[in-house]
C-alpha positions in Angstrom: -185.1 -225.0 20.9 -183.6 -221.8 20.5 -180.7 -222.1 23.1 -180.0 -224.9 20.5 -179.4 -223.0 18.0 -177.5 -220.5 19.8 -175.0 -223.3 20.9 -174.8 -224.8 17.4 -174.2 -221.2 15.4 -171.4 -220.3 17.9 -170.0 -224.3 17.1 -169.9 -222.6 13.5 -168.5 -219.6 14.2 -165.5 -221.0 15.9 -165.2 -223.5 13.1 -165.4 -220.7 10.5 -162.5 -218.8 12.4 -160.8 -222.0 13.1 -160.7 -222.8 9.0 -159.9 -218.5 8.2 -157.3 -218.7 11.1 -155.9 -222.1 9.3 -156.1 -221.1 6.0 -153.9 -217.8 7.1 -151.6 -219.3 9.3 -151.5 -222.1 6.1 -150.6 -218.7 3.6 -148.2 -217.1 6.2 -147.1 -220.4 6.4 -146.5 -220.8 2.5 -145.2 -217.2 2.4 -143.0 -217.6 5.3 -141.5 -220.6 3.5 -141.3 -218.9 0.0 -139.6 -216.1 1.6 -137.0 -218.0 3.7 -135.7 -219.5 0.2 -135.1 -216.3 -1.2 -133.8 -215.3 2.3 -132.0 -218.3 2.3 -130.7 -217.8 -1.5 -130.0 -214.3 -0.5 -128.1 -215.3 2.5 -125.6 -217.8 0.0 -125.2 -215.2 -2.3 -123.8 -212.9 0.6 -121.8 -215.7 2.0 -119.9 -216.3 -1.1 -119.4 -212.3 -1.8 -118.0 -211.7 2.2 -116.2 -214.7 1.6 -114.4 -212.9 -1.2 -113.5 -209.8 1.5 -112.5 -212.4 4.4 -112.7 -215.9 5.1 -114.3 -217.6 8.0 -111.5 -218.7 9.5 -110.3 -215.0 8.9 -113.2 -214.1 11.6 -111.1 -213.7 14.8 -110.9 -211.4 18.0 -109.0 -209.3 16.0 -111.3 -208.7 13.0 -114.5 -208.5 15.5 -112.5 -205.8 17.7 -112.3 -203.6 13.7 -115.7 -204.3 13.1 -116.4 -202.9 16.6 -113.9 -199.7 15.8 -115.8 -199.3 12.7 -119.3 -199.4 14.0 -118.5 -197.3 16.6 -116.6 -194.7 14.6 -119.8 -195.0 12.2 -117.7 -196.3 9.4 -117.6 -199.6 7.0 -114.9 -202.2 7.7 -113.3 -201.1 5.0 -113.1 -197.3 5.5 -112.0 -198.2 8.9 -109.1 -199.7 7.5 -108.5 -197.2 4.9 -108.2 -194.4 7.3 -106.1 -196.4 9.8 -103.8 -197.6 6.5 -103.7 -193.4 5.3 -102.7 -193.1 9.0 -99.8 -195.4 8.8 -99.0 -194.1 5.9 -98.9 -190.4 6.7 -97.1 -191.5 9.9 -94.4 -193.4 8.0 -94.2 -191.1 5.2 -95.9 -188.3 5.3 -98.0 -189.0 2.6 -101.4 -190.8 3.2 -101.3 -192.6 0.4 -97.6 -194.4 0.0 -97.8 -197.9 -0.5 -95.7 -200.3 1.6 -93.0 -200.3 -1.1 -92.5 -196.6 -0.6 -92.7 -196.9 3.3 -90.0 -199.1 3.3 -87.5 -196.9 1.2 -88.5 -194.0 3.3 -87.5 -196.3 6.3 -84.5 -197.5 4.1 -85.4 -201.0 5.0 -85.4 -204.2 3.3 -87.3 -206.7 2.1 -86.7 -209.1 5.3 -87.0 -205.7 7.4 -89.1 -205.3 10.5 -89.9 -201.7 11.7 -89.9 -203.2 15.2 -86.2 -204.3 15.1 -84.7 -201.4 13.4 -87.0 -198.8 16.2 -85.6 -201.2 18.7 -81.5 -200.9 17.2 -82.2 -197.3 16.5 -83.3 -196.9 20.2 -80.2 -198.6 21.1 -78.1 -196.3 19.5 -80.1 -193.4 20.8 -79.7 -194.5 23.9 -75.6 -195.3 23.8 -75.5 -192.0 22.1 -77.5 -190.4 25.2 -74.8 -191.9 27.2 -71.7 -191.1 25.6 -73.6 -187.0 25.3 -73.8 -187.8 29.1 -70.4 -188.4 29.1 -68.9 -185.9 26.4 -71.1 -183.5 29.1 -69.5 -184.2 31.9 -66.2 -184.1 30.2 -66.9 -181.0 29.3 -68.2 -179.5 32.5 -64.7 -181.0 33.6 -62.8 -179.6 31.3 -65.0 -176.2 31.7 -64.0 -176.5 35.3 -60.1 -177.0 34.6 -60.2 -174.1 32.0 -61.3 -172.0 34.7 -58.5 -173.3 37.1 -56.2 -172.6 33.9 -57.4 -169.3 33.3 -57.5 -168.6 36.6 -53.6 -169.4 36.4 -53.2 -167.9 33.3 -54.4 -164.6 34.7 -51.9 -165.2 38.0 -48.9 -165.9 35.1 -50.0 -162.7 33.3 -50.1 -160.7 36.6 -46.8 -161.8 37.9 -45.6 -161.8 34.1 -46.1 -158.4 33.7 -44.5 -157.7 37.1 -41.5 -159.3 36.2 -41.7 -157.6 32.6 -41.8 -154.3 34.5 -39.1 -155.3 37.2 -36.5 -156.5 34.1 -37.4 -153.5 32.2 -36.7 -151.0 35.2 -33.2 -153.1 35.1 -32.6 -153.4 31.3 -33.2 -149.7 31.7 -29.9 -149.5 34.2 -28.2 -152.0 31.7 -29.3 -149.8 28.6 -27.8 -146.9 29.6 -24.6 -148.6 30.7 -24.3 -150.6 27.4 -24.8 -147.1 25.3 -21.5 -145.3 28.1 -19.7 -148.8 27.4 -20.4 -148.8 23.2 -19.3 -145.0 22.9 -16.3 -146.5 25.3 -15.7 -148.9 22.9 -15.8 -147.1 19.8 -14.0 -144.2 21.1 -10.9 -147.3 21.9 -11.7 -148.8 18.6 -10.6 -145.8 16.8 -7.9 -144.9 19.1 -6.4 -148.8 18.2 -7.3 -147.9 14.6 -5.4 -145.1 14.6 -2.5 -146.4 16.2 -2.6 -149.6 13.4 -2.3 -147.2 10.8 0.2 -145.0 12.2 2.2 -148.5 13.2 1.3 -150.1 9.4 2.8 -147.0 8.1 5.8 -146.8 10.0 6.2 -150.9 9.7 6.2 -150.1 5.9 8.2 -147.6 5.9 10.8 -149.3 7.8 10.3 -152.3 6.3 10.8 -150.2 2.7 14.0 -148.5 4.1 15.5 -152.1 5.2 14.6 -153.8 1.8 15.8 -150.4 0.2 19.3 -151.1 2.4 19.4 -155.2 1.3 19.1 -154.4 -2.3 22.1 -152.4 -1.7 23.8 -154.9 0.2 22.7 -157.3 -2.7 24.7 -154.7 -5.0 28.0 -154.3 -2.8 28.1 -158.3 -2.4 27.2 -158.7 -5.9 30.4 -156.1 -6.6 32.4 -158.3 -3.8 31.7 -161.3 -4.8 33.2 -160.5 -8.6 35.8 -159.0 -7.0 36.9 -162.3 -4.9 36.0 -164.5 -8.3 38.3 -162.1 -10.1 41.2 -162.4 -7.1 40.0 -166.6 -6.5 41.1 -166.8 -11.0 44.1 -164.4 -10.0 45.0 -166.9 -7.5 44.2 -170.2 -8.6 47.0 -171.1 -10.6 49.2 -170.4 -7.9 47.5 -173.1 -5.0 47.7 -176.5 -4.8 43.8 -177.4 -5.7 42.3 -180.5 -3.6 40.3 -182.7 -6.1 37.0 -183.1 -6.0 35.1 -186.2 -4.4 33.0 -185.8 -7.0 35.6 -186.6 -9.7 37.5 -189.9 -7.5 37.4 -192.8 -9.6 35.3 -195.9 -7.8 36.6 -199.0 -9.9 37.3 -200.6 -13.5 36.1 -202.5 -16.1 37.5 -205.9 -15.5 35.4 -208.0 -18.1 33.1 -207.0 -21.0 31.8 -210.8 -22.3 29.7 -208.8 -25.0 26.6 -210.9 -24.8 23.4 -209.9 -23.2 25.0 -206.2 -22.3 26.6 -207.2 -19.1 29.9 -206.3 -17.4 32.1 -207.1 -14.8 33.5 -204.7 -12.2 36.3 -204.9 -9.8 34.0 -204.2 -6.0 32.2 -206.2 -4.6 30.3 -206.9 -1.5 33.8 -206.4 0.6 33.8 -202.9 -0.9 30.1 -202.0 -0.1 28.5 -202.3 -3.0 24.6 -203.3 -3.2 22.2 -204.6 -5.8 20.7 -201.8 -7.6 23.8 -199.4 -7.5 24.3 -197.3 -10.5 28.1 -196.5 -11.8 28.8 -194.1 -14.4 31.4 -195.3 -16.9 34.3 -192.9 -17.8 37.1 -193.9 -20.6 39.7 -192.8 -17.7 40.2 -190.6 -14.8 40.8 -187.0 -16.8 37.2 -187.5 -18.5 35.4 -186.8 -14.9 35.9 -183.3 -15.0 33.5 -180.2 -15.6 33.9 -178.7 -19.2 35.9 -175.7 -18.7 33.0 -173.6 -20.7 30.0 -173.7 -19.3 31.6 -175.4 -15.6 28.8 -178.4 -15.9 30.2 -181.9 -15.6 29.2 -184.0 -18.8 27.8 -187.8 -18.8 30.2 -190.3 -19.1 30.1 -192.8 -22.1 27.8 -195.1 -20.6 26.0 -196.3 -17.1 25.5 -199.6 -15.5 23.1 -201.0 -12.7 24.4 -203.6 -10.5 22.4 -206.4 -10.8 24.4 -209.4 -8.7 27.1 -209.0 -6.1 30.1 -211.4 -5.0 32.7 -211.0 -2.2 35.6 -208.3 -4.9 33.3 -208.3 -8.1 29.9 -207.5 -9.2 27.9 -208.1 -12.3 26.1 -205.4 -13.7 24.0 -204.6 -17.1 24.4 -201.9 -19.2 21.5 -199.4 -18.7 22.6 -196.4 -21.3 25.3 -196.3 -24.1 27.2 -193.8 -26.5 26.8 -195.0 -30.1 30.1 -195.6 -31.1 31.6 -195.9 -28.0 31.6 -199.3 -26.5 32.2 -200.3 -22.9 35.8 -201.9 -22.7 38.1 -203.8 -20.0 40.0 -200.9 -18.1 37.3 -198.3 -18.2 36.8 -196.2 -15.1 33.5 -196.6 -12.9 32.5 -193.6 -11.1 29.8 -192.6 -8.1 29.6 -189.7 -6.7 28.1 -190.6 -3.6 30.1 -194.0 -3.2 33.7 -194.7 -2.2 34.7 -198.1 -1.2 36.9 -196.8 1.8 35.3 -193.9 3.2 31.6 -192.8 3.7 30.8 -189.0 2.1 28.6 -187.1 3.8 25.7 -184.8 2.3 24.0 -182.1 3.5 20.6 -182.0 1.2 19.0 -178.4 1.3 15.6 -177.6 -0.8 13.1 -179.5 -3.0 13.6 -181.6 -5.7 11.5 -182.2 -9.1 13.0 -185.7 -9.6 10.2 -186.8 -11.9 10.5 -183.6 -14.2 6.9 -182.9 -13.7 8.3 -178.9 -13.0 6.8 -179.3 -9.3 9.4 -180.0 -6.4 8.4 -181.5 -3.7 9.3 -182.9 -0.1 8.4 -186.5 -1.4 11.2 -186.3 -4.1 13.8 -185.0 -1.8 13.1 -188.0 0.6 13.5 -189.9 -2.4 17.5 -188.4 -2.9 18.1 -188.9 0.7 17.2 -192.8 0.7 19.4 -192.8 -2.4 22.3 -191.6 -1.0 21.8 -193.6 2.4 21.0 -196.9 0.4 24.7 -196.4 -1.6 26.4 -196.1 1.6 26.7 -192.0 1.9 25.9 -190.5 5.5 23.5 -187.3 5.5 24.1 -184.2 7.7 21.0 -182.6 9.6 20.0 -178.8 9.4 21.0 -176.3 6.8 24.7 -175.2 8.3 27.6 -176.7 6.6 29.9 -178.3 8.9 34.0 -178.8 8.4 33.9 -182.2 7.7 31.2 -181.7 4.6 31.9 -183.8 1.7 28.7 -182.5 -0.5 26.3 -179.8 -0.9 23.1 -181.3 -2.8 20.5 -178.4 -3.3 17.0 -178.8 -5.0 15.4 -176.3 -7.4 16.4 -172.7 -6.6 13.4 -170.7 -4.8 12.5 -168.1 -6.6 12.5 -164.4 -5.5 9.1 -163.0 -4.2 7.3 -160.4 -6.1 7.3 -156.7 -4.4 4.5 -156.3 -1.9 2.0 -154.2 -3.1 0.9 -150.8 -0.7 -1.9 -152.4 0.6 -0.4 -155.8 1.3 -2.3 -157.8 4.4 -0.3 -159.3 7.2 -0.6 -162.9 5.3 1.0 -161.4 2.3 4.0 -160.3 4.0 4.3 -163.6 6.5 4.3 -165.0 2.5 6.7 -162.9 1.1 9.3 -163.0 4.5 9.1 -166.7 4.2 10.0 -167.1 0.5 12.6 -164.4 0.8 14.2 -166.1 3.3 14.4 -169.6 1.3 15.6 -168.1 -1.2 18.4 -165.9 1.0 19.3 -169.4 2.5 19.7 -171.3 -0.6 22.0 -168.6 -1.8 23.7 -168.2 1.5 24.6 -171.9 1.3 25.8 -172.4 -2.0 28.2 -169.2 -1.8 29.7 -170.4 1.5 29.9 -174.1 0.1 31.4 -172.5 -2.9 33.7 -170.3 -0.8 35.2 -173.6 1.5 35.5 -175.1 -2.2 32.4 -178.1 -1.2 31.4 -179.9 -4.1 27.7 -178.5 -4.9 25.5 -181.5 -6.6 21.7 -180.2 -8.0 19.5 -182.8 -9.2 20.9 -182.9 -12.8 24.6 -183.2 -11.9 24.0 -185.8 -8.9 22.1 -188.3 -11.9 24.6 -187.6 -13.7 27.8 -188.6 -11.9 25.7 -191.8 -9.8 24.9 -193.0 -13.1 21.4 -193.1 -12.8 19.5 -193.0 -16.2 18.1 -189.6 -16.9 13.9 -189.2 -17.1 
């Protein structure tokens, strides 16, 4: 009976623990269950905050390798990536806490930017301007090297330069001492020449004073001779048969006066030599082409004519100048000095002429005389010497005489003063002689007067 008992209190006992271990496993149970809501609750709550720092689909290798940099640098996530941000930052900058925005005008890039491609263009560049360094080097080093060969040369240059300086100035030395022997040569000869030029100016002056000294005398005696033959040529002259002068022949008449339109009608023609454009003066008769016995100067006649149309014995011709008073009648005498319908005068023309009356002569103006006198059928001579068969002597305006030289006259003043000295002695030389062979001497005044040409 009492191993019964035994047997039936241990039944018990395991049924006791079976209902304590029950009823606790039944309360952890309960707790457990309480607990995982709250766990669970917890667990949502944490969700949505983390969800609010990164996303789930925000969970990649990349964000597990920072959470393993973090936990193993014993940091949170997010002072992990705060440092490495201050890093970049401080890198970029130089200040750990610039913002992107200031990063990117420290870089000086833009908005579309990327570091990346602007490191990689800047690299680029580097490297080009590594290469062209490279090369500027190497030119350099080349050019280093041909300096060298230049001054190298520049040095040989000097050397044989200053060689050469020293030969040329052991030379120039020779030549130096010559040129001073040669200079106090040439100076001693200079004032030997000058010397002899003013010995030979002095004598030349005085000589020259002595000769003009003897020609003023000369001047004197012919002046005295000269009066003394124009006193014996009056004494004379009424007892010589005088030849009349071609200046004073009479060259036609007056054969018809109609009175209308102030022409004429003259007795030469184109037989006789007569030319369009000829010029007659017109004399009442022969006697009134003579020089008035006063002053020796012929006088204009009562009128002149042009001819203005030519037949075979006659000519028309229109009246270019008239004496109030004194008309132009049948019978009166025509006159030209330079024409003659039988013979051909000739001229010798010496000097200028001022045929405009301007008061300045010149070689123009006497060309103009000559074509005159050729154009009215006169023949002109050529040179200054009067020849026998001279029918005229036209001279221009008188040269006149050259003013003493002063003492210190130059040799262009005295070439001057020889040259107009000797005009003058010429002009004067030919109108005595053509006034001693008795040849007709015509200036400018007295050959318009007796060709009839109208006076300026």
């Amino acid at each position: 009976m009492a191993r019964g008992s035994g047997a039936g209190t241990g039944v018990i006992v395991a049924l006791v623990v079976s209902v304590v271990c029950n009823v606790g496993l039944l309360t952890i149970t309960f707790m457990m269950y309480s607990g995982k809501a709250v766990a669970l609750e917890n667990e949502a709550k944490a969700q949505a905050e983390m969800t609010q720092f990164i996303k789930p689909s925000d969970r990649t290798n990349e964000f597990e390798r920072q959470m393993d940099a973090a936990r193993s640098n014993q940091k949170s996530l997010h002072a992990y990536l705060q440092g490495e941000r201050k890093e970049v930052a401080a890198f970029v900058t130089g200040n750990p806490n610039a913002d992107l925005t200031e990063m990117r005008s420290s870089l000086g890039l833009g908005d579309g930017d990327v570091v990346r491609s602007e490191m990689t263009d800047l690299r680029r560049q580097l490297t080009a301007s590594q290469n062209d360094g490279a090369s500027l080097e190497r030119q350099l080093a080349d050019s280093q090297s041909t300096n060298d060969d230049l001054n190298d040369r520049l040095k040989q240059n000097d050397k044989l330069s200053q060689e050469k300086v020293a030969q040329v100035e052991q030379e120039f030395s020779g030549y130096k001492t010559a040129a001073v022997r040669y200079q106090q040569e040439v100076e001693t000869a200079i004032q030997s020449i000058e010397e002899s030029r003013v010995k030979l100016d002095r004598d030349y002056r005085n000589r020259l004073a002595d000769l003009q000294s003897r020609l003023d005398r000369s001047n004197q005696d012919n002046s005295v001779f000269r009066a003394q033959i124009e006193e014996l040529r009056k004494k004379t002259e009424n007892y010589r048969l005088k030849p009349q002068s071609p200046a004073e022949l009479v060259d036609g008449r007056v054969i018809s006066v109609p009175g209308t339109g102030g022409q004429i009608f003259i007795d030469l023609g184109r037989n006789q030599r007569v030319v369009p454009g000829m010029t007659f003066e017109v004399y009442e008769d022969a006697t009134a082409i003579r020089p008035d016995p006063r002053t020796g100067e012929y006088v204009r006649g009562k009128a002149s004519i042009e001819i203005i149309k030519v037949a075979a014995d006659t000519s028309t011709g229109r009246i270019t100048r008239e004496l109030q008073g004194r008309p132009v009648v049948k019978d009166d005498v025509i006159a030209n000095a330079v024409f003659n319908p039988d013979y051909r005068f000739k001229f010798l023309v010496h000097g200028l002429f001022d045929v405009n009356g301007d008061g300045r002569p010149f070689e123009d103006e006497t060309d103009y005389v000559r074509r005159r006198i050729i154009e009215w059928g006169g023949e002109i001579v050529e040179g200054d010497t009067l020849t026998g068969d001279l029918d005229f002597l036209v001279l221009g305006a008188q040269p006149p005489m050259p003013a003493p030289l002063p003492p210190d006259a130059g040799d262009d003043q005295f070439r001057r003063f020889l040259k107009q000295r000797e005009s003058r002695e010429q002009y004067d030389r030919l109108f005595d002689q053509a006034t001693d062979a008795q040849i007709p001497v015509l200036n400018w005044n007295r050959f318009e007067m007796l060709t009839g040409m109208n006076p300026r």
